[in-house]
KOLSEVO-571979 format. One record per atom (N, C-alpha, C): residue number from 1; atom name; x, y, z. Coordinates in nm, 2 decimals. Each point is the difference from the previous one (the first is absolute). Example, Ala and Ser with C-alpha at 12.3 -4.5 7.8 and 13.67 -1.06 7.14 Angstrom:
<pts>
PT     n   atom        X        Y        Z
PT     1      N     1.32    -0.57     0.78
PT     1     CA    -0.09     0.12     0.00
PT     1      C     0.09     0.12     0.00
PT     2      N    -0.04     0.11    -0.07
PT     2     CA     0.09     0.11     0.00
PT     2      C    -0.08     0.11     0.08
</pts>
This chain:
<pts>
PT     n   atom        X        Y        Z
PT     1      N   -11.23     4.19    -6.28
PT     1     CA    -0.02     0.02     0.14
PT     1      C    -0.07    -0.12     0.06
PT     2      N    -0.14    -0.07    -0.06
PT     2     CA    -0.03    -0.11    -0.03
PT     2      C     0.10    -0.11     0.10
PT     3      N     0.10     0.02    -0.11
PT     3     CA     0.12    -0.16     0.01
PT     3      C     0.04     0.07     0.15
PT     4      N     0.08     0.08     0.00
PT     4     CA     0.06     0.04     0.12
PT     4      C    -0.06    -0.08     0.16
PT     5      N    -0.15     0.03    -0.02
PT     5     CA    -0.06    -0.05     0.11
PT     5      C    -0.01    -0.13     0.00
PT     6      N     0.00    -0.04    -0.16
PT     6     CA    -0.04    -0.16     0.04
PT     6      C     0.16    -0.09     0.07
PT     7      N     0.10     0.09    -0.06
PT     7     CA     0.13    -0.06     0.05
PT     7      C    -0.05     0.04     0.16
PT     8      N     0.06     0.09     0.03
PT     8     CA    -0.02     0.04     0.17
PT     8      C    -0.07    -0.12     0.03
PT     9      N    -0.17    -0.04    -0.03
PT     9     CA    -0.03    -0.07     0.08
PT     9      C     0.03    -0.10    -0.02
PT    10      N     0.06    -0.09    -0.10
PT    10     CA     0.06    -0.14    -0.03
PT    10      C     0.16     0.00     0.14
PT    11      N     0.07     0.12    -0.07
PT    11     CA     0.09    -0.02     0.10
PT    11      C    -0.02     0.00     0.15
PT    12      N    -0.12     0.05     0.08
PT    12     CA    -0.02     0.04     0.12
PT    12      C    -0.06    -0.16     0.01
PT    13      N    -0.04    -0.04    -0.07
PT    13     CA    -0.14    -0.18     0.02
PT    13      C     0.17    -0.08     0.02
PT    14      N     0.09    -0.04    -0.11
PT    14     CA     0.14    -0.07     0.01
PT    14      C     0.04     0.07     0.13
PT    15      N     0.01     0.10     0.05
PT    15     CA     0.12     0.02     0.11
PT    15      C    -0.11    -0.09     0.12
PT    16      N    -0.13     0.02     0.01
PT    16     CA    -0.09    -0.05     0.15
PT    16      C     0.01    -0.17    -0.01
PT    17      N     0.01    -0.01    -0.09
PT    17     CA    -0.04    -0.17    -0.04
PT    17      C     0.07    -0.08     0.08
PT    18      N     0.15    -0.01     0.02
PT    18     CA     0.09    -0.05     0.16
PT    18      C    -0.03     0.02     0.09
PT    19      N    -0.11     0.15     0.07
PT    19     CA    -0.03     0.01     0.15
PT    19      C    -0.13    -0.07    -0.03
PT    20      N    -0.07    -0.03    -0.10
PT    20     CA    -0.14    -0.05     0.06
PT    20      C    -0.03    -0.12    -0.03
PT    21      N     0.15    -0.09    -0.05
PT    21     CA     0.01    -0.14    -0.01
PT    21      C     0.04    -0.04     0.14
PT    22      N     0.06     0.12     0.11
PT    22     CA     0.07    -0.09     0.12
PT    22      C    -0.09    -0.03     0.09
PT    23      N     0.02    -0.07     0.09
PT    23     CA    -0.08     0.02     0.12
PT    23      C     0.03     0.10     0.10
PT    24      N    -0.15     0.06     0.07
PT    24     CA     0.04     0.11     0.08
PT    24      C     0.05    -0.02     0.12
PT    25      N     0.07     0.08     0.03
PT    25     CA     0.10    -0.02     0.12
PT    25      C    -0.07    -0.02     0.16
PT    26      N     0.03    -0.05     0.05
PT    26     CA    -0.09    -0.07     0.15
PT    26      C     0.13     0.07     0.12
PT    27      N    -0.13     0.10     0.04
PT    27     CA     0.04     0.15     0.11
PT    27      C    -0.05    -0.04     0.12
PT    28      N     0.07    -0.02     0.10
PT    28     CA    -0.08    -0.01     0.13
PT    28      C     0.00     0.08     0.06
PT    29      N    -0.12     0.04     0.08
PT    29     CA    -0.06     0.10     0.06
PT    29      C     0.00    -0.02     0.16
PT    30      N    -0.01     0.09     0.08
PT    30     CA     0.06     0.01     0.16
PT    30      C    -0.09     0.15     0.04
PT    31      N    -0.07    -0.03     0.09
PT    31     CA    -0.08     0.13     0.08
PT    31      C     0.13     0.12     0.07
PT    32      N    -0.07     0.10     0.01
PT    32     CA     0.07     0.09    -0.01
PT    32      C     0.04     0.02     0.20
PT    33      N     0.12     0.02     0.07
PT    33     CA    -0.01     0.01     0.08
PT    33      C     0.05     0.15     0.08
PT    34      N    -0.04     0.04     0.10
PT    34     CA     0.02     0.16     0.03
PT    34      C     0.10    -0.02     0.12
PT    35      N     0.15     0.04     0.00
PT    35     CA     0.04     0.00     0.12
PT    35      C     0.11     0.16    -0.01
PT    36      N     0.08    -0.01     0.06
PT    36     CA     0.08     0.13     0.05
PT    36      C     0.11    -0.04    -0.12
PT    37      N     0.04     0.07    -0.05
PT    37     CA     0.13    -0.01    -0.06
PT    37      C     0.12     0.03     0.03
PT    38      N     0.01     0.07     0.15
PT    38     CA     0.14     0.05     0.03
PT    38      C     0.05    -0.10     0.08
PT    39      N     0.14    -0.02     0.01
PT    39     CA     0.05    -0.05     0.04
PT    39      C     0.18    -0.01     0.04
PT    40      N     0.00    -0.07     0.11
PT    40     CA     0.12     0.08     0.02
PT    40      C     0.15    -0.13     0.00
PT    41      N     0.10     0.04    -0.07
PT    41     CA     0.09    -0.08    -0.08
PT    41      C     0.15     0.08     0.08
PT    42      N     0.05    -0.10     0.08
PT    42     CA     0.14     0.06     0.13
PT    42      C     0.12    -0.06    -0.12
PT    43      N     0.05     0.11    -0.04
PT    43     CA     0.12    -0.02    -0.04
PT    43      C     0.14     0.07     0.07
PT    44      N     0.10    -0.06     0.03
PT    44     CA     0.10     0.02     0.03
PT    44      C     0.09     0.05    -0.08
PT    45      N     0.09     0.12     0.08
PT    45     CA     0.01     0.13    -0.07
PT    45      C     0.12     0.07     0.08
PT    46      N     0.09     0.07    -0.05
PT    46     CA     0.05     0.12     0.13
PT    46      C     0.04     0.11    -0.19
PT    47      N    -0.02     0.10     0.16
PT    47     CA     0.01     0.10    -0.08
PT    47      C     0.12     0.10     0.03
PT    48      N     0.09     0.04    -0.12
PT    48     CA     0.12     0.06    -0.04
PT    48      C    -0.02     0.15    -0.04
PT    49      N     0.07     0.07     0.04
PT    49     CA    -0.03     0.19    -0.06
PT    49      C     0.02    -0.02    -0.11
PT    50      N     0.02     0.04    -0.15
PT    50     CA     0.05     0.01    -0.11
PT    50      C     0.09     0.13     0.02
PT    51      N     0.00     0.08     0.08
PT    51     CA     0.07     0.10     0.02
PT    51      C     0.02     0.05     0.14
PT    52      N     0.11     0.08     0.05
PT    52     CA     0.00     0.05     0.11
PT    52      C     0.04     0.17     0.00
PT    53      N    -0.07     0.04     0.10
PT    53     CA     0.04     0.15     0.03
PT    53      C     0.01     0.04     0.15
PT    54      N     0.08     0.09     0.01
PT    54     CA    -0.04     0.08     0.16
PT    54      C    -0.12     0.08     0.01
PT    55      N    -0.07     0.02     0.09
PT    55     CA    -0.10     0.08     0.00
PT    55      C     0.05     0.10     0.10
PT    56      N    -0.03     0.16    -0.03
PT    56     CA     0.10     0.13     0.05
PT    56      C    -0.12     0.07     0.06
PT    57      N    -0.03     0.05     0.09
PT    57     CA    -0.09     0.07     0.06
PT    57      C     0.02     0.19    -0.14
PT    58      N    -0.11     0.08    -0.05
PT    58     CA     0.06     0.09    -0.03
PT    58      C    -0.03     0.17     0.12
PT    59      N    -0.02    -0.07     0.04
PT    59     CA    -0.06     0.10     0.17
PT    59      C     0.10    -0.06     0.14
PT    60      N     0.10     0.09     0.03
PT    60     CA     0.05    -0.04     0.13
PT    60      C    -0.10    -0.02     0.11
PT    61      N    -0.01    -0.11     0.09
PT    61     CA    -0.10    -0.05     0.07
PT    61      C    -0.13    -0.05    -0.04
PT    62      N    -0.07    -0.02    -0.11
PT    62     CA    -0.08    -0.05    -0.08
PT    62      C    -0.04    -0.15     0.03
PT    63      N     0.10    -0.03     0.00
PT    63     CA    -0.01    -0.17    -0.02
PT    63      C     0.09    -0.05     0.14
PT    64      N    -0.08    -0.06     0.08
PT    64     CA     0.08    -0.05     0.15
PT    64      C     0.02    -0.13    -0.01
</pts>
């Protein structure tokens, strides 16, 4: 049980050894700003029925 852990940590020391030979990565940073997010985007469009029907009154005089 011993060995087991000493492997784990040998292998876990070999796998870090490439990230902590590199140099660290250079992040630029930008203040945070508050504005509205909606907005409004005009797209051009027409619009087609996918289907057609009659519409039937089911009440004589109902519908004028």
């Amino acid at each position: 049980m011993f060995t087991n852990k000493r492997v784990c940590l040998l292998f876990q020391l070999v796998c870090c050894l490439p990230a902590l030979s590199q140099n660290p990565a250079h992040v630029e940073m930008v203040k945070v700003q508050s504005r509205s997010s909606a907005r409004t985007v005009p797209l051009t469009a027409e619009l087609a029925p996918f289907l057609q029907t009659d519409i039937e009154a089911r009440s004589p005089g109902y519908v004028e």
